[in-house]
N, C-alpha and C positions, 0 to 999 in steps of 0.2 A: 504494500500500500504506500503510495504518495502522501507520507503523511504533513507536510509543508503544503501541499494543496488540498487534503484535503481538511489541513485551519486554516486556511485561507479560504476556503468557501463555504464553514461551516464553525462558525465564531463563536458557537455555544459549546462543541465538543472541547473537551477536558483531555479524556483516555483516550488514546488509542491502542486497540490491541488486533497486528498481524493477523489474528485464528478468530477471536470472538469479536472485533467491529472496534467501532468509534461509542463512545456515549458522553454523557452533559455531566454537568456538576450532580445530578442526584439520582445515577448512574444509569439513566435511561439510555436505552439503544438508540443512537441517530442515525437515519436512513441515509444510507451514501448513493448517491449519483455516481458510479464509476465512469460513466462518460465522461460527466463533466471533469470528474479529477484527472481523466487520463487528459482530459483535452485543454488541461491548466496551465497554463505557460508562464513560466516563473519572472515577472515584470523586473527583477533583480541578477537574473542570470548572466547577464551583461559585464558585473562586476570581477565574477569568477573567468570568464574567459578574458576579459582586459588583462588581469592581473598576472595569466598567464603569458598572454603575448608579447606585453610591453618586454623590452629589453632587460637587463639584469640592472642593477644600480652601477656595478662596474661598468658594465659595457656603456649606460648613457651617460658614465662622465669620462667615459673612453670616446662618445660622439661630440660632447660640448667639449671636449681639452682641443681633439684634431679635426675637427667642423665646423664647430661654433655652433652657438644657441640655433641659429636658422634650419642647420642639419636636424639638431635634437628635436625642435619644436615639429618637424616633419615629422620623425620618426614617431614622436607620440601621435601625434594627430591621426597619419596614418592608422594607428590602432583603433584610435578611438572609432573611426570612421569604418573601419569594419567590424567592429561590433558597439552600434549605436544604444542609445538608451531605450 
């Protein structure tokens, strides 16, 4: 189970348990939509692939030492711009 979507689509669930379900604060069973959680797309996921793309810290003060800020600001950019917000 998607358990990040499915609290994110269903703000009353408390528990979740893989085998027996989702349930609320007073441990009623909450109906899950698996559609819609499969079909949940994480509006933050952006952050974890940025983080992975951007260059190293070494390597972008390896681009601003022998390119300068203009090279650097590319290089980021560039990331940014394929994986948008």
């Amino acid at each position: 189970m998607n358990h990040k979507a499915i609290r994110a689509l269903y703000t009353n669930v408390v528990t979740i348990d893989d085998g027996a379900g989702a349930f609320d604060a007073e441990g009623n069973k909450v109906t899950i939509d698996m559609v819609a959680v499969n079909a949940w797309i994480d509006p933050e996921a952006y952050k974890a692939k940025r983080q992975q793309a951007y260059p190293s810290i070494p390597e972008q003060l390896d681009i601003l030492y022998h390119s300068g800020f203009d090279a650097w600001k590319s290089a980021i950019q560039a990331v940014k711009e394929e994986f948008p917000k």
